[in-house]
MIKOLMAR-592976 format. One record per residue (C-alpha): residue number from 1; x negated, y, z negated. Coordinates in pm, 1 decimal. Layout:
N
+-----+----------+----------+----------+
: num :       xx :       yy :       zz :
+-----+----------+----------+----------+
: NUM :        X :        Y :        Z :
...
+-----+----------+----------+----------+
//
This chain:
303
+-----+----------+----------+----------+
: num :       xx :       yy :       zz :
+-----+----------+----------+----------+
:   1 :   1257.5 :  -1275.8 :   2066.3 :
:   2 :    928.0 :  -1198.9 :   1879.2 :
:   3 :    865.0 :   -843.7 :   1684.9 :
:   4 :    590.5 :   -650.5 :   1612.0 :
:   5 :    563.7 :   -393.1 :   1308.3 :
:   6 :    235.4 :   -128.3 :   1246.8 :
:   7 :    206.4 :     59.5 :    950.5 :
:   8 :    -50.2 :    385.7 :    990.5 :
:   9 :   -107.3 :    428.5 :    628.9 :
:  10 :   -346.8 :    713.0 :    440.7 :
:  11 :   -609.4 :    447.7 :    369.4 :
:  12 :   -486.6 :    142.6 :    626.5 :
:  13 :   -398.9 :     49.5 :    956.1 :
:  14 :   -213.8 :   -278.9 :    963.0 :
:  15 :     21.6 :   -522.8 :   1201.5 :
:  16 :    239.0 :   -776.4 :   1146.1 :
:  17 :    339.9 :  -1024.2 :   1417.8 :
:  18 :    641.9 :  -1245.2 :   1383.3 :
:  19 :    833.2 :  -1483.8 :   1656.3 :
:  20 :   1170.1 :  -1463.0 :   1482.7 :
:  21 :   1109.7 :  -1765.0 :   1269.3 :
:  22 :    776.7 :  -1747.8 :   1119.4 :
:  23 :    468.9 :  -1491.8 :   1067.6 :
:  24 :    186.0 :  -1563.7 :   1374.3 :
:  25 :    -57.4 :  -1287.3 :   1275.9 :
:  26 :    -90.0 :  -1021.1 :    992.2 :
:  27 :   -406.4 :   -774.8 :   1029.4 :
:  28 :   -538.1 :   -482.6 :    827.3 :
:  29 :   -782.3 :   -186.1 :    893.4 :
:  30 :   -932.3 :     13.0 :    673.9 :
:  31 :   -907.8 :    342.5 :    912.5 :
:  32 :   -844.6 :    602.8 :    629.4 :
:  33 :   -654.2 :    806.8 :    806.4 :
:  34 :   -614.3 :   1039.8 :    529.6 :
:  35 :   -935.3 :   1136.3 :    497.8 :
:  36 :   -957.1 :   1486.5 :    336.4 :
:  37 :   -552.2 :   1587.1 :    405.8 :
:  38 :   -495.2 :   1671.6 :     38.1 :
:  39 :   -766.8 :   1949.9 :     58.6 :
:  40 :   -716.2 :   2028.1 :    455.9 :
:  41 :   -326.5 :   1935.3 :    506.4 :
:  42 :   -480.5 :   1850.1 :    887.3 :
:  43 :   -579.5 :   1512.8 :   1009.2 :
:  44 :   -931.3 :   1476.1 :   1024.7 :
:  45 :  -1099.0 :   1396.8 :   1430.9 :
:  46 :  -1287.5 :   1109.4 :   1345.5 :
:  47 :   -991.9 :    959.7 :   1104.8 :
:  48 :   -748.5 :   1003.4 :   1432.1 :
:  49 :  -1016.0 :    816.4 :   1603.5 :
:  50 :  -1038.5 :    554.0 :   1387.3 :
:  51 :   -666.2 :    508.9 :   1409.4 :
:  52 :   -628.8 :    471.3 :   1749.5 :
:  53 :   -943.0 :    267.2 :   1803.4 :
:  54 :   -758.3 :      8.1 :   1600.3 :
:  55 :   -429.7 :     83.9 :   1792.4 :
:  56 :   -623.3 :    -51.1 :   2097.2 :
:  57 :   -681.1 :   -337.7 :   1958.3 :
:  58 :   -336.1 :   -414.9 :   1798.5 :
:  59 :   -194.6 :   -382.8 :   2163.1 :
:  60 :   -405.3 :   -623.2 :   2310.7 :
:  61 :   -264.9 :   -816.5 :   2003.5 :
:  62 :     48.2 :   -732.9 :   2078.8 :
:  63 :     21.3 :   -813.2 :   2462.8 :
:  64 :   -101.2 :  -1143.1 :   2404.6 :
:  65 :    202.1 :  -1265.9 :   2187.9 :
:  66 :    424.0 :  -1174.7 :   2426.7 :
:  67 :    612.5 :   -877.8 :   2151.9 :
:  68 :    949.2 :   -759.6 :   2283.7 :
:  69 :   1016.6 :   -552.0 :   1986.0 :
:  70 :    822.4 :   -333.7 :   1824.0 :
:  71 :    811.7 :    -93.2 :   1492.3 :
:  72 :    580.6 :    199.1 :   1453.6 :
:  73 :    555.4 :    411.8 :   1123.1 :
:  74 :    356.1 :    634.3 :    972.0 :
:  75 :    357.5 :    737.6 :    602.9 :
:  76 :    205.4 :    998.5 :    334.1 :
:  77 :   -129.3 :   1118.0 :    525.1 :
:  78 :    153.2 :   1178.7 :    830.2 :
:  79 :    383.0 :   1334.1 :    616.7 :
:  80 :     77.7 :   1591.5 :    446.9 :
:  81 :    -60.5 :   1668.2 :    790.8 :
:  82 :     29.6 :   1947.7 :   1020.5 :
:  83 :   -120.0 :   1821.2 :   1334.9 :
:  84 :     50.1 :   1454.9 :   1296.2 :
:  85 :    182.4 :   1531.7 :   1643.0 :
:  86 :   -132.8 :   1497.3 :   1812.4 :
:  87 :   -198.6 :   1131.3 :   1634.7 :
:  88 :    164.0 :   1080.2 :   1744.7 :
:  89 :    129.2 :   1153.4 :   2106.8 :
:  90 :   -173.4 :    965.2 :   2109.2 :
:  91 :    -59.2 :    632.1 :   1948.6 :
:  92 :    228.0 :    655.2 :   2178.3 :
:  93 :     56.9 :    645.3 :   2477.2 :
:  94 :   -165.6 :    326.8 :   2370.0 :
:  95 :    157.0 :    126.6 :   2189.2 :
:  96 :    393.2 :    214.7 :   2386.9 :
:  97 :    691.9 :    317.2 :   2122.1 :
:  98 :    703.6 :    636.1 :   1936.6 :
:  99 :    602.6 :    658.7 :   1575.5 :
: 100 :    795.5 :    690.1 :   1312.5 :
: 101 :    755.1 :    964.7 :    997.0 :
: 102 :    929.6 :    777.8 :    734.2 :
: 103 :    998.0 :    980.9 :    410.9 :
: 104 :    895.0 :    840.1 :     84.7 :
: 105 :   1212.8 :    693.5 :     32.3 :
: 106 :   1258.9 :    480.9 :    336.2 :
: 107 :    934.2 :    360.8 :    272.5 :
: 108 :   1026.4 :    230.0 :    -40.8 :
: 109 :   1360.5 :     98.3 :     98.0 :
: 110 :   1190.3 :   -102.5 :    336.3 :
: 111 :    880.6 :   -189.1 :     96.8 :
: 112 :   1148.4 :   -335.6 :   -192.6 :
: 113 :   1346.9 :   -536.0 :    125.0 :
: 114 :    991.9 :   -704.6 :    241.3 :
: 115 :    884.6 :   -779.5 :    -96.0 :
: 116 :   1189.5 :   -936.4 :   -254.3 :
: 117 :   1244.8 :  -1148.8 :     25.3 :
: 118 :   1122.1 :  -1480.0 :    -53.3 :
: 119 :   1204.9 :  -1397.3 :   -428.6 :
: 120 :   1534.0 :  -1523.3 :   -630.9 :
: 121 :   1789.0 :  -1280.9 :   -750.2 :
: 122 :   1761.6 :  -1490.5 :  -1083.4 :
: 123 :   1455.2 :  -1324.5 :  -1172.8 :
: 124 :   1532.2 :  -1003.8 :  -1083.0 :
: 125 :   1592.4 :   -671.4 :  -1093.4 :
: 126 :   1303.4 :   -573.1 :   -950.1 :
: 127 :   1046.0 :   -355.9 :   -978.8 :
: 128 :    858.1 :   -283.8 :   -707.1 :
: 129 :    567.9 :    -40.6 :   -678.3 :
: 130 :    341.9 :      9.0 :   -346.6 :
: 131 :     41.8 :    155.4 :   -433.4 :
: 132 :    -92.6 :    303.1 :    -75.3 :
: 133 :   -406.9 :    547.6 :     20.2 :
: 134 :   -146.8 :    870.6 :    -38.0 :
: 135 :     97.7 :    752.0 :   -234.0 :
: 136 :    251.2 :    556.6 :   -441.2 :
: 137 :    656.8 :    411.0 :   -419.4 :
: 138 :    871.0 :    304.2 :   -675.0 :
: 139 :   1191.9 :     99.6 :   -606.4 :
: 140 :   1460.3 :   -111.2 :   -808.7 :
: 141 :   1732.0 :   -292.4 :   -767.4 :
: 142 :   1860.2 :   -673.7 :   -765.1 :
: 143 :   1908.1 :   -795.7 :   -435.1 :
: 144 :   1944.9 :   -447.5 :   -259.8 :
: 145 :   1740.1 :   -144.9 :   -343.8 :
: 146 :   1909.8 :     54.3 :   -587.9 :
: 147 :   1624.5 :    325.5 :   -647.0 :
: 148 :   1362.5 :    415.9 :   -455.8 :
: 149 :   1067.1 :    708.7 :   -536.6 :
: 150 :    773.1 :    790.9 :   -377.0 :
: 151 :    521.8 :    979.4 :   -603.4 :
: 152 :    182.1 :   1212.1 :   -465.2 :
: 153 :    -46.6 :    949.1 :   -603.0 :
: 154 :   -239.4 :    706.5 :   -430.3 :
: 155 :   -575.1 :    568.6 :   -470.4 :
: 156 :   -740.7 :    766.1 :   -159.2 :
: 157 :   -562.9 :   1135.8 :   -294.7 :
: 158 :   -699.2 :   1060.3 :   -666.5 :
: 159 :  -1059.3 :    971.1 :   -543.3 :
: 160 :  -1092.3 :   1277.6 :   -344.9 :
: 161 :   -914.5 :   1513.5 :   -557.6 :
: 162 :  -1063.9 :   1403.6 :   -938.5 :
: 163 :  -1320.1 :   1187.0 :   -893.5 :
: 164 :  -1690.6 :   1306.9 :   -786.4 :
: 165 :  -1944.3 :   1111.7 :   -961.3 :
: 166 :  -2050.5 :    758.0 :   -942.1 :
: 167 :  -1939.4 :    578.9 :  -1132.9 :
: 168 :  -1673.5 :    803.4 :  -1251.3 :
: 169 :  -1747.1 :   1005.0 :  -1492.8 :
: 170 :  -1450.7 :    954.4 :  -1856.0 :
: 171 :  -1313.5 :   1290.3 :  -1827.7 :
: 172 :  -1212.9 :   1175.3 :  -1421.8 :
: 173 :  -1050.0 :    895.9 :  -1519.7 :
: 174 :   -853.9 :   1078.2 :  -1776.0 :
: 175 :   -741.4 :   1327.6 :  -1519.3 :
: 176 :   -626.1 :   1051.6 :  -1296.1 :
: 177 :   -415.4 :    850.2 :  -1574.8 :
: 178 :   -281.1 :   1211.1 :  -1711.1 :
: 179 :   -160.1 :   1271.3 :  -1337.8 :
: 180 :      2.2 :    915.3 :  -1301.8 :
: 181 :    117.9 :    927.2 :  -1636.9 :
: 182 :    358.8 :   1301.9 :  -1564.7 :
: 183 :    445.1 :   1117.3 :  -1248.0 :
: 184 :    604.7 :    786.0 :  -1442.7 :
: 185 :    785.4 :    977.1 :  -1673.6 :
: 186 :    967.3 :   1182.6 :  -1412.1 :
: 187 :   1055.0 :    841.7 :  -1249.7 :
: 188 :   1132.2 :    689.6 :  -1586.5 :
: 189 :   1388.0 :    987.0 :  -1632.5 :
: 190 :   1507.9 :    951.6 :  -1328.3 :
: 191 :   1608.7 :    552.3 :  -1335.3 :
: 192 :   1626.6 :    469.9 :  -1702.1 :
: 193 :   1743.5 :     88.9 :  -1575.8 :
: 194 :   1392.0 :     48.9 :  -1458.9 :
: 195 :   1305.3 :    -59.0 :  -1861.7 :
: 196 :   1586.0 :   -319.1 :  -1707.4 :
: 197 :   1360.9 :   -507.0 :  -1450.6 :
: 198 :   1303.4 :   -847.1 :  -1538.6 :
: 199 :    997.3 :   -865.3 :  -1276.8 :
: 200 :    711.8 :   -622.0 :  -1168.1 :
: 201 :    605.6 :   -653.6 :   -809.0 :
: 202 :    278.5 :   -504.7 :   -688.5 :
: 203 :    210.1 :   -454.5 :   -366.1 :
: 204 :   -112.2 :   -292.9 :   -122.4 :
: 205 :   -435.0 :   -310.8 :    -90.8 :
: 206 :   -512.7 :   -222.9 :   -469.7 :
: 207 :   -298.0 :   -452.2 :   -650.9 :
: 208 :   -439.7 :   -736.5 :   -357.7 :
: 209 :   -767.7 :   -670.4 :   -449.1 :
: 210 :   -743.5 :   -666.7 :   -767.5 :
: 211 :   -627.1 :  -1036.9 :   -777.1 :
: 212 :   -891.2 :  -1109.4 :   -538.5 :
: 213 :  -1119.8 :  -1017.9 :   -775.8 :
: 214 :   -967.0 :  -1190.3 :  -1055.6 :
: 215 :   -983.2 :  -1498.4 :   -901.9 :
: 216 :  -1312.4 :  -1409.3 :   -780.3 :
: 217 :  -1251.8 :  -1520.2 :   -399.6 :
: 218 :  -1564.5 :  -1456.3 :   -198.0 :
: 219 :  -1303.4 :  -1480.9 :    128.8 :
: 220 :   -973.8 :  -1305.5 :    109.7 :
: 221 :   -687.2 :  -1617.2 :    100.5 :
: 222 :   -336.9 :  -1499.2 :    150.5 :
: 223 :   -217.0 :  -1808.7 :     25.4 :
: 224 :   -392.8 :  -1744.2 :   -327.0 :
: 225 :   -319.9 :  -1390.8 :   -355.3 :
: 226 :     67.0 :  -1409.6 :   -243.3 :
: 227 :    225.4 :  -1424.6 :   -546.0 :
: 228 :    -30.6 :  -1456.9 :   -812.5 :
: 229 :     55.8 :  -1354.8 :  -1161.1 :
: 230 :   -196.3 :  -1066.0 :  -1340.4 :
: 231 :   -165.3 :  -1014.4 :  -1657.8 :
: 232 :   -208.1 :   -738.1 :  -1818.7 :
: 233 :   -499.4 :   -787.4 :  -1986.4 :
: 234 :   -632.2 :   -902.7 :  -1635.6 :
: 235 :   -571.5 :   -550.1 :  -1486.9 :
: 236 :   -772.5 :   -392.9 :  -1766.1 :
: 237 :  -1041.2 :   -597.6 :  -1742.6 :
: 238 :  -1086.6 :   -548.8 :  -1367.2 :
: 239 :  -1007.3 :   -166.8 :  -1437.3 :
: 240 :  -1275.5 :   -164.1 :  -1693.3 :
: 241 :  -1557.0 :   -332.1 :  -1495.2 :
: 242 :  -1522.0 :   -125.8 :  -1152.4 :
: 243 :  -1456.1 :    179.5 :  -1361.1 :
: 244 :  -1806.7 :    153.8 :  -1476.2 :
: 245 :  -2034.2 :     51.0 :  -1190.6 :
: 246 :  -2100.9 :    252.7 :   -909.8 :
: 247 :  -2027.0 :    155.8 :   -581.2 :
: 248 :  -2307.3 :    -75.9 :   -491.9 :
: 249 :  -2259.8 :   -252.1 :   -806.1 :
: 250 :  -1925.3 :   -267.1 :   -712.9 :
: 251 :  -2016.6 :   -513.5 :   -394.8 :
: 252 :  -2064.1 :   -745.5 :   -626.2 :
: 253 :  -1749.8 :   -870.5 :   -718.7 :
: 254 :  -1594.7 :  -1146.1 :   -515.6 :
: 255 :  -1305.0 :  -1005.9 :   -343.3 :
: 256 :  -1376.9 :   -621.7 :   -338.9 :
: 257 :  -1459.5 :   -557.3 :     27.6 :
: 258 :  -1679.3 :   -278.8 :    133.4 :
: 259 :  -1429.0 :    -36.4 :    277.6 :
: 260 :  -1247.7 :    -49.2 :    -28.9 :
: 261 :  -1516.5 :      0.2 :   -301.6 :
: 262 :  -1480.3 :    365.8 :   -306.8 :
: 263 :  -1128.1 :    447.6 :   -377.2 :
: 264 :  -1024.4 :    111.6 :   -602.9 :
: 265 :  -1077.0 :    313.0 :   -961.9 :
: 266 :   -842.7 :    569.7 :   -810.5 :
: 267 :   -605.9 :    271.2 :   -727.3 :
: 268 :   -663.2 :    115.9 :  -1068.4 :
: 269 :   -584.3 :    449.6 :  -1242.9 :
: 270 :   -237.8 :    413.7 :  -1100.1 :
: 271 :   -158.3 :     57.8 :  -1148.3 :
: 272 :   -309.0 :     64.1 :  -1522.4 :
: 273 :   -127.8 :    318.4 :  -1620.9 :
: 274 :    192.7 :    196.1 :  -1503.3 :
: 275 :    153.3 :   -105.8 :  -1679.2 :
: 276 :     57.4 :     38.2 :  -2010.8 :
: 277 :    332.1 :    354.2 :  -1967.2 :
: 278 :    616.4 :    120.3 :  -1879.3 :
: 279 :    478.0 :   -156.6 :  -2092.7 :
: 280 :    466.0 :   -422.9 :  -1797.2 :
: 281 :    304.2 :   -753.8 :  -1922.3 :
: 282 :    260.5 :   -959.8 :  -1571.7 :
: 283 :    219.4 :   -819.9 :  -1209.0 :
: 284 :    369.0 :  -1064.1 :   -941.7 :
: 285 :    124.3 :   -956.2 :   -685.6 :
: 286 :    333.2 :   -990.1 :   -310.7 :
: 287 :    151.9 :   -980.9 :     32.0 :
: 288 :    501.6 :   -932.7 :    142.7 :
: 289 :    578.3 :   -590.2 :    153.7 :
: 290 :    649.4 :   -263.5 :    429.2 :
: 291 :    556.5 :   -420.1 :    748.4 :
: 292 :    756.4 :   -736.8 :    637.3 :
: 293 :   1083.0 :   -473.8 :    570.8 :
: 294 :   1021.5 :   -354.8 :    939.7 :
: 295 :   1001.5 :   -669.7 :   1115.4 :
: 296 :   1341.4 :   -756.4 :    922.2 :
: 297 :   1473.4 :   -378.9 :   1014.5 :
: 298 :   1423.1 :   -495.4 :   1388.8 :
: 299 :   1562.4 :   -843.8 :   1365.8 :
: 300 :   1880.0 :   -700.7 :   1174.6 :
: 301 :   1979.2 :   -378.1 :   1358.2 :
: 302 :   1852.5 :   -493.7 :   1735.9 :
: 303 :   1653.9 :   -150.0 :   1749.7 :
+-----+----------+----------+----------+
//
């Protein structure tokens, strides 16, 4: 039996591939398929396009491992968008399976189960926040989710709504932290035994990248990333340099690719100022996350 999961994120398109015992491919687009659904609540032409151009190619992926499974979802752009069934119809016709709208919650269910998985109850509870394109998911618990949140914040909805100049301007910035920061105290108030996790897991694109360019790699390595520690003072430093270049500047850090270089402040907003609001010292940084939570969804239920 071998599974396949997809995840049609705001920013991302990405698959995971497993055989039932081990991981045989993991691949991410940068499709950002939430282009301009804060402002328009519709799904842009071209960003549909995009989508399913990459769809094509993760069923010739899928095709060629031989999947007998496989997982569909879509997330926060999908949930904004009134016209999500025409990207739905579509996608179904070129994967074969229906996708699925997960609410904010289930995506942080399955986002805490895919991240905590190779981890040891001894150092939990866990924290674990997905920072995505539209937004962001909060979720706690020990060895089963106990909490989970998802928040309008995300690093593609804070670029487009508050930021306009390159590089941003101080008074953007300070709009984006002052948004994250009313969003961390309602979740704060919400699950008071989040001051109780013992580790702070950071997952997407952001928090990836962020340790990528940390440790400066000129080549994305999973191997380096997965579970890499960032400090604190790490964050802020990254934060503070890509917060003040512009976007071509940007390029060049090691590990910041292209796609990417316009939305990472907006990312950085978030993750910053849950660190400094919740007064996190380390970020366990997990390539582990959603699409691992699906693959295990399918292997446990038989769906």
């Amino acid at each position: 039996m071998s599974y396949a999961a997809i995840d049609c994120g705001t920013n991302s398109t990405r698959l995971l591939v497993h055989d039932g015992s081990r991981t045989v491919e993991r691949l991410m687009r940068i499709t950002r398929l939430g282009q301009g659904v804060d402002a328009s609540g519709r799904l842009a032409p071209e960003a549909i396009e995009r989508t399913l151009e990459v769809l094509r190619e993760y069923r010739g992926v899928i095709e060629r491992h031989g999947v007998t499974k496989t997982r569909m979802t879509a997330t926060s752009a999908a949930r904004d968008a009134v016209n999500r069934d025409d990207f739905f119809h579509a996608a179904r016709e070129i994967v074969g399976v229906d996708a699925e709208l997960l609410s904010g919650e289930d995506e942080g269910r399955l986002s805490f189960m895919g991240a905590t998985a190779e981890l040891s109850a001894a150092d939990g509870p866990f924290l674990v926040v997905d920072i995505g394109g539209g937004s962001t998911e909060f979720s706690y618990g020990l060895t089963d989710c106990e909490y989970a949140r998802s928040l309008d914040i995300g690093c593609v909805r804070l670029t487009e709504k508050y930021i306009a100049h390159d590089p941003p301007r101080p008074e953007e910035l300070v709009a984006c932290l002052s948004l994250v920061e009313t969003y961390v105290d309602d979740v704060a108030r919400e699950c008071p035994a989040l001051t109780e996790a013992r580790c702070f897991v950071g997952l997407a694109g952001t928090v990836s990248t962020t340790a990528a360019v940390e440790l400066g790699l000129a080549e994305y390595d999973r191997d380096r990333v997965h579970h890499f520690v960032l400090t604190r003072g790490a964050v802020e430093d990254v934060f503070r340099t890509l917060a003040t270049e512009t976007r071509a500047e940007r390029l060049g850090n090691p590990g910041l690719e292209a796609a990417r270089a316009d939305v990472i402040v907006g990312g950085l907003c978030v993750l910053v100022q849950i660190m400094r609001q919740l007064d996190l010292e380390e970020c366990l940084v997990s390539e582990s996350d959603i699409l691992d939570g699906l693959v295990m969804s399918l292997r446990q239920s038989g769906k």
